[in-house]
C-alpha positions in Angstrom: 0.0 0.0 0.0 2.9 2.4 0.9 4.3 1.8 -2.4 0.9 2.4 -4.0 0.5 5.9 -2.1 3.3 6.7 -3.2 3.2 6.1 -6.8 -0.2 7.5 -7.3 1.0 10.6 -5.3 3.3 11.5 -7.5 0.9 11.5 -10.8 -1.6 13.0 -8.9 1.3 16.1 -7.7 2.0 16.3 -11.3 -1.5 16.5 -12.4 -2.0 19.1 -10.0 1.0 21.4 -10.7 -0.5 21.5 -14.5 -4.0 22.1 -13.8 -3.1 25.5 -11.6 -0.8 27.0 -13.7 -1.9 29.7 -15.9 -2.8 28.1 -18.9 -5.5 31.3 -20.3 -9.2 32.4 -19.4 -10.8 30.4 -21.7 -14.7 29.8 -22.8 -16.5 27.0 -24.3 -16.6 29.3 -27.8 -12.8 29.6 -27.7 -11.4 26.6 -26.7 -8.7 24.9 -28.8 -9.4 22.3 -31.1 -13.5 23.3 -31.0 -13.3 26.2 -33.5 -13.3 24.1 -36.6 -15.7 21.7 -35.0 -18.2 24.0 -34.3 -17.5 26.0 -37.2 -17.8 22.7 -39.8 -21.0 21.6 -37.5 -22.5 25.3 -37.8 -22.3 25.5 -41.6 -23.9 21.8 -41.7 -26.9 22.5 -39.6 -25.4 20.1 -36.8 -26.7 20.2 -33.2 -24.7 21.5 -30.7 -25.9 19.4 -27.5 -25.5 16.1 -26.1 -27.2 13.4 -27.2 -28.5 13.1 -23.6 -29.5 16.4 -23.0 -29.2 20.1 -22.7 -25.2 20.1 -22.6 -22.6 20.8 -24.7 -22.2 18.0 -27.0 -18.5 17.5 -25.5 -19.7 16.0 -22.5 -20.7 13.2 -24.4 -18.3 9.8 -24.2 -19.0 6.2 -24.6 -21.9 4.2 -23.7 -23.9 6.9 -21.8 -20.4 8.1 -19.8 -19.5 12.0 -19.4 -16.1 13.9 -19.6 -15.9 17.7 -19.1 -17.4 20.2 -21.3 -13.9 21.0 -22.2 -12.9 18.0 -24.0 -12.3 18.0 -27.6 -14.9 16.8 -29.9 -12.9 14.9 -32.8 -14.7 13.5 -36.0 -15.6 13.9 -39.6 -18.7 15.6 -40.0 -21.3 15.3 -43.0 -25.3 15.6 -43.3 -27.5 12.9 -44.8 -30.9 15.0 -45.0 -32.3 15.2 -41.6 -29.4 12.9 -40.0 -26.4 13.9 -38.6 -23.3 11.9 -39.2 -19.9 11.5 -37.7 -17.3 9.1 -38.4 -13.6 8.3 -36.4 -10.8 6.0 -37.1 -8.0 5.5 -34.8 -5.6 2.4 -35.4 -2.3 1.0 -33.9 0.3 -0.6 -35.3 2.2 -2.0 -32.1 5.5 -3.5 -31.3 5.3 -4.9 -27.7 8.4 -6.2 -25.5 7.6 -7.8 -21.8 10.8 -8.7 -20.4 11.4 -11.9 -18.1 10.3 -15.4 -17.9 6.7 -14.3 -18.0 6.7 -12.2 -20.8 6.9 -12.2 -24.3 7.1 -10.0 -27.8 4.3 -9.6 -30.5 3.8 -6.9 -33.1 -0.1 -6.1 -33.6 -2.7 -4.3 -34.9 -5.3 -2.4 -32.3 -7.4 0.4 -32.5 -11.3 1.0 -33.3 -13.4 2.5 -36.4 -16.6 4.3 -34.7 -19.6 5.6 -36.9 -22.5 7.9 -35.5 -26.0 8.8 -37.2 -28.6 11.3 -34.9 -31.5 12.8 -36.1 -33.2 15.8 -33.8 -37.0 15.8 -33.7 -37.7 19.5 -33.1 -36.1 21.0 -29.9 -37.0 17.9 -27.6 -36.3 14.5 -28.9 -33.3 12.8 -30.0 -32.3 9.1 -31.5 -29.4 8.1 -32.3 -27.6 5.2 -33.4 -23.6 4.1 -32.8 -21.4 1.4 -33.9 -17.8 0.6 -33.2 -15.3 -1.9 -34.7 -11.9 -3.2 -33.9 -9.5 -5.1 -35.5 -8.2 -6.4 -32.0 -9.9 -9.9 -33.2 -7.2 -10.2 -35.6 -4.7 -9.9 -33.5 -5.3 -13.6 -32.0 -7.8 -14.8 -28.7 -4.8 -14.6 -26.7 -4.5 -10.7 -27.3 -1.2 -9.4 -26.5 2.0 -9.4 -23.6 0.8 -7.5 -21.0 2.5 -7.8 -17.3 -0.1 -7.7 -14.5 -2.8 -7.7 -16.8 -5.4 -10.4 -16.4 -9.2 -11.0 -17.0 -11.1 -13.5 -19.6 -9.8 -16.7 -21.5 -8.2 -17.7 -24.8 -9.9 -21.0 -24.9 -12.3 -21.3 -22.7 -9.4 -23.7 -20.6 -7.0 -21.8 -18.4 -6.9 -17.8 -18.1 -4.9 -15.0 -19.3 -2.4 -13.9 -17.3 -0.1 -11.5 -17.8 -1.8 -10.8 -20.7 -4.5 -8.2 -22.6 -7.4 -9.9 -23.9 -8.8 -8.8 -27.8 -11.4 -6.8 -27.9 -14.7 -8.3 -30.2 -14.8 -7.3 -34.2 -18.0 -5.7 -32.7 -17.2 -3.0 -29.7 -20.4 -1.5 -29.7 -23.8 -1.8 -31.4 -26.5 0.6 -30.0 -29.3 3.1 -30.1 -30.1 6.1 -27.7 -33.4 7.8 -27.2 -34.2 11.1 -25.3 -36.8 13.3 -24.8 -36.1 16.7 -23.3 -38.2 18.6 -21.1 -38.6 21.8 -19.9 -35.6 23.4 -19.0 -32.3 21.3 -18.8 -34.1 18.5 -17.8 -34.6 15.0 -19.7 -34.4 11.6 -19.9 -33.3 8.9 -22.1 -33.1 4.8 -23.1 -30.4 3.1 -24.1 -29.7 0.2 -25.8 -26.6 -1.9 -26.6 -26.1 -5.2 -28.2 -22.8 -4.9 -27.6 -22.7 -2.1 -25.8 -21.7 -0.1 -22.4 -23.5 -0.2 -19.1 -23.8 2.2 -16.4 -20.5 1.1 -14.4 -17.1 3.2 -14.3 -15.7 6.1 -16.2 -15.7 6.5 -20.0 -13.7 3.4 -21.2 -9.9 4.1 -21.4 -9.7 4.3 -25.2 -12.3 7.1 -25.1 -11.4 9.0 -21.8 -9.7 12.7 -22.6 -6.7 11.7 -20.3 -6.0 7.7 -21.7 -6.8 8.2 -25.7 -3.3 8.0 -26.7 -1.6 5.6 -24.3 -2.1 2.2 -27.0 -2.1 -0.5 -24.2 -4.8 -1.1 -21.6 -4.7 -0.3 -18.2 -3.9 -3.1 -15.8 -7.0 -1.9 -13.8 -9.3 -2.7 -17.1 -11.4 -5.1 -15.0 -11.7 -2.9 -12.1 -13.2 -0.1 -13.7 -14.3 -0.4 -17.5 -14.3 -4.1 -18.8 -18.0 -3.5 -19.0 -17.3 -1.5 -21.9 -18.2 -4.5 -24.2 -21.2 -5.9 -23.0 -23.9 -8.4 -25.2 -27.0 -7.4 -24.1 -28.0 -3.9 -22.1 -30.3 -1.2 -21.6 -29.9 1.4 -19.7 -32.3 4.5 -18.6 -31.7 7.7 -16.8 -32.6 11.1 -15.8 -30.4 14.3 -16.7 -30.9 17.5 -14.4 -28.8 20.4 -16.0 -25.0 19.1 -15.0 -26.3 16.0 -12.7 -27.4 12.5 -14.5 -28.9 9.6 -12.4 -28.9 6.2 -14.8 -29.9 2.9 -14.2 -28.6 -0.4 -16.2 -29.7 -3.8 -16.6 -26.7 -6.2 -18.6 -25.2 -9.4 -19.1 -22.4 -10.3 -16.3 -20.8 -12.5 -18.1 -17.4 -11.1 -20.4 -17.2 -11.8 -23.6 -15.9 -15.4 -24.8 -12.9 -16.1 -26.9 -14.8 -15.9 -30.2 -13.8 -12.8 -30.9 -16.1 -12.5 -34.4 -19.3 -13.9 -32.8 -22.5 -12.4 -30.8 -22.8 -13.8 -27.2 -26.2 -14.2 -25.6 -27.4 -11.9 -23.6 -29.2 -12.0 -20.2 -29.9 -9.0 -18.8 -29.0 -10.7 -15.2 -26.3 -7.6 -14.0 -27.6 -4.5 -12.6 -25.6 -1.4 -12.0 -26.4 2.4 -10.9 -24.1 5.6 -11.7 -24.4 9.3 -10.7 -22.2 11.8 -12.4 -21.6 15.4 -11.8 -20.0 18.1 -14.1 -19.6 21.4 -11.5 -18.0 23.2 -14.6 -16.5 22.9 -17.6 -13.4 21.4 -17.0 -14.4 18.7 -14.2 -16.2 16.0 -14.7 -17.4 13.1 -11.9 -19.3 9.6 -11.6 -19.8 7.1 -8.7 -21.0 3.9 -9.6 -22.0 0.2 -8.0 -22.9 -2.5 -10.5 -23.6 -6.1 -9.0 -22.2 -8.9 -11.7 -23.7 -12.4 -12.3 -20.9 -15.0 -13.0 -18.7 -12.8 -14.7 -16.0 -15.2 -15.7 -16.5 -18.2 -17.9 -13.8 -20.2 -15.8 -15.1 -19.6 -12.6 -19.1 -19.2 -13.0 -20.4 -20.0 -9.6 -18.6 -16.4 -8.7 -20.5 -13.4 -8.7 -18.8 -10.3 -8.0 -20.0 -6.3 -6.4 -18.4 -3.6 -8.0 -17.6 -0.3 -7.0 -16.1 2.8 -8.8 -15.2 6.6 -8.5 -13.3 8.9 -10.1 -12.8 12.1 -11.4 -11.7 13.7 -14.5 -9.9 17.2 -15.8 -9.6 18.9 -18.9 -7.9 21.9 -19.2 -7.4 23.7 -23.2 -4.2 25.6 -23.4 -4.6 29.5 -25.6 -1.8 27.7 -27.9 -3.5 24.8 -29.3 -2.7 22.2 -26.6 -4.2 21.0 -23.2 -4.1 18.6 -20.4 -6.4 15.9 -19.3 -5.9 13.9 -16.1 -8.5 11.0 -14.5 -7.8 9.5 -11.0 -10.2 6.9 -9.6 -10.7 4.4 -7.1 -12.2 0.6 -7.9 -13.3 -2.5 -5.8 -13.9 -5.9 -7.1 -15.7 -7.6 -4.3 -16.6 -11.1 -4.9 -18.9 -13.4 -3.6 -16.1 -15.5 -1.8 -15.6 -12.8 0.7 -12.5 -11.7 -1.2 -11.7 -7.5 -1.9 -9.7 -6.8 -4.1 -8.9 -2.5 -4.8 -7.7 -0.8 -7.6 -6.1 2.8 -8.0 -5.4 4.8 -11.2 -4.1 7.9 -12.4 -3.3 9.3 -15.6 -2.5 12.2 -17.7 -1.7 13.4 -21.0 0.1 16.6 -21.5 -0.6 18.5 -25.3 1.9 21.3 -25.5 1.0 21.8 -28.8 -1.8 20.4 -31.3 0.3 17.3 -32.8 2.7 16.6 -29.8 1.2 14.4 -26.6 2.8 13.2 -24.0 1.7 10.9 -21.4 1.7 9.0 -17.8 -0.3 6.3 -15.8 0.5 4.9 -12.6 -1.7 1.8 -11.3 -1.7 -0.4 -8.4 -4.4 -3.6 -8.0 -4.7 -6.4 -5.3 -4.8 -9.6 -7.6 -5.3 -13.1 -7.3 -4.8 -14.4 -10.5 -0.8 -13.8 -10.7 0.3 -16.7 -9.0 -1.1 -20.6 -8.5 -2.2 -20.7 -4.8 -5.2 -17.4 -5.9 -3.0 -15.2 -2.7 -4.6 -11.7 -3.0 -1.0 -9.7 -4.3 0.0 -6.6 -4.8 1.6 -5.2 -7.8 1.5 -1.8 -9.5 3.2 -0.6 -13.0 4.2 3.3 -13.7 4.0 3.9 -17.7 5.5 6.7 -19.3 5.1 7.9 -23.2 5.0 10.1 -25.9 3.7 10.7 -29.7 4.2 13.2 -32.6 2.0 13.1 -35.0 2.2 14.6 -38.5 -1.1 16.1 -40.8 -0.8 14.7 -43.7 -4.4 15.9 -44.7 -6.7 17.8 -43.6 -8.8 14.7 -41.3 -5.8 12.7 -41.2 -2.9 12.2 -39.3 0.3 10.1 -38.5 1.5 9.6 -35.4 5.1 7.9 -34.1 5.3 7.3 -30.7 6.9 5.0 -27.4 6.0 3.9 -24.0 8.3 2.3 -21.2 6.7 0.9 -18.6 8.2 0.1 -14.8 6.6 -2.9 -12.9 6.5 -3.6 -9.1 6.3 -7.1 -9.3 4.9 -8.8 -5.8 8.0 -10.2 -3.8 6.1 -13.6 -4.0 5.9 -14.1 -7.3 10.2 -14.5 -8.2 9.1 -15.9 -11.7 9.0 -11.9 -12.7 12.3 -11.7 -12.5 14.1 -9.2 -10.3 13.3 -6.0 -13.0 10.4 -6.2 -14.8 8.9 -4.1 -17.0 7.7 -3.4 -20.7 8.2 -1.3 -23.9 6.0 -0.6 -27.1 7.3 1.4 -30.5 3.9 2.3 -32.1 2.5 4.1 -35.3 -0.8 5.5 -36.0 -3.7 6.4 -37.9 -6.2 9.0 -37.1 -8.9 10.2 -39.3 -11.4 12.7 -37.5 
């Protein structure tokens, strides 16, 4: 735990050293990266609010998650008569080293290809429809080297440890109803097949502080490995910069065929509030209750528990900086508790230059053969430039290392481990 303090205190020192230096007065209508969004969406007719309700569309993140008004919208824009359309691409090419006798090299492909189509009925009632792909399911069902990492199986026999599972071809399949009321007031459906229940923050590929760090975060399954869900509807109730939402879902993760549909059974429930104060904070709390969510052990159900809390602040230049912090507990119907801490940040000191940092710490059982709740914790450090090669395109080059705190039990680590990834990437928004 000491070690843990100390490694999420410095993150979170850093994090706060940024977010009160003078980085410019700035307004929604002014904020860096928004002008050609909102100037291509004006000149197209486009709405300007959530899909949820009365808010800046900005606030908007996956599933039915927020992030702070001050988050960049990125997309391609178009109109299709009375529909609204947006499109994103972003894809990895990955080399990935994990030293020692547990880990391993692969070079992959990651990323996701999302598509958006909403159509306003007058001032109060919005549908819209979403789907996401990735090619993670080429990459192989036992996804790539990833030390601490564990959750899910790559053939239905023995687990994946030290290891990150594929994603499905199929991220997210879904529809979203809401009817406004008077006011900043209204409510909404949801409905994903796959798709994202009410449980955690935005999912790590989408949050403003994790976009651009290509591997997952070792606390995945204590937070957002919901993201990916066969079968959920969820319903809430938005109240100017509060939203109350409910979820009903399939426990279960997904298998290990990652081109297929599982079935869904609607047998999970979970609850989230969120709270945006102002622009550039945004905050949930959620407790979701999970029927047999592994396939290798099904008689165990599992609580969990979430909060966090995210920061986006634009910079007058062009850049900005983004930081999440948030607390998760897996507590599972054995009487074990297992905690999870994150923070992470990404720095933009200008538009095509990112840097980036997480630092994690989890209580597993999975890492060794006896199931002994163990600590371990990881610090990652990274950076990308990218390159506009067109006007919605970019290239990126980038690298992380990685330093791992092995648990002193586990000696098969090795007595330094850690990891390293060379990346490129694709963006077209």
């Amino acid at each position: 735990m000491k070690r843990a303090a100390l490694v999420l205190s410095s993150c979170l020192l850093a994090s706060a050293a940024y977010a009160q230096s003078d980085m410019g007065n700035m307004d929604m209508g002014n904020m860096p990266g928004m002008d050609v969004s909102h100037h291509d969406m004006a000149q197209m007719d486009m709405p300007m609010t959530g899909v949820l309700g009365s808010y800046p569309m900005t606030r908007d993140a996956s599933g039915t998650s927020w992030q702070p008004d001050a988050a960049e919208h990125n997309g391609i824009h178009a109109m299709a008569g009375d529909w609204s359309l947006m499109g994103h691409m972003m894809l990895w090419g990955i080399y990935d080293t994990q030293s020692g006798p547990r880990g391993a090299d692969k070079t992959f492909l990651a990323g996701m290809l999302m598509g958006m189509a909403r159509r306003d009925f007058g001032q109060s009632d919005t549908l819209q429809f979403r789907a996401m792909l990735s090619p993670d399911a080429f990459m192989g069902k036992s996804g790539y080297p990833l030390l601490f990492a564990t959750g899910e199986t790559a053939n239905g026999v023995t687990p994946l440890i030290d290891r990150q599972h594929p994603h499905d071809l199929f991220m997210e399949l879904s529809g979203t109803y809401a009817h406004r009321f008077n006011g900043d007031e209204s409510a909404f459906v949801y409905f994903g097949y796959p798709g994202e229940p009410a449980l955690g923050p935005a999912a790590f590929m989408h949050r403003a502080s994790g976009m651009d760090i290509p591997d997952a975060p070792i606390t995945h399954h204590w937070f957002d490995s919901t993201h990916i869900t066969f079968g959920v509807v969820t319903a809430g109730f938005v109240s100017g910069d509060w939203k109350i939402e409910a979820s009903q879902f399939t426990g279960r993760e997904p298998d290990q065929q990652r081109f297929g549909f599982d079935s869904a059974k609607f047998d999970s429930t979970a609850v989230r509030l969120s709270w945006n104060p102002d622009a550039n904070w945004s905050l949930q709390t959620s407790w979701g209750t999970l029927k047999s969510p592994e396939q290798l052990e099904p008689a165990l159900n599992e609580n969990r528990v979430t909060a966090s809390a995210t920061y986006v602040k634009p910079f007058e230049s062009g850049g900005s900086f983004a930081a999440t912090i948030g607390w998760g507990l897996k507590d599972e119907s054995d009487g074990t508790k297992l905690n999870g801490l994150f923070a992470e940040a990404e720095y933009k000191p200008a538009d095509l230059w990112t840097l980036f940092t997480r630092a994690e710490w989890v209580q597993n059982r999975e890492l060794d053969a006896l199931g002994r709740k163990l600590d371990a914790s990881q610090i990652t450090l990274g950076g990308i430039k990218d390159f506009r090669v067109a006007e919605h395109l970019k290239f990126g080059l980038g690298a992380l290392y990685a330093f791992d705190f092995a648990p002193h039990a586990v000696p098969s680590y090795g007595s330094n481990p850690h990891g390293a990834m060379l990346f490129v990437r694709v963006i077209a928004e």
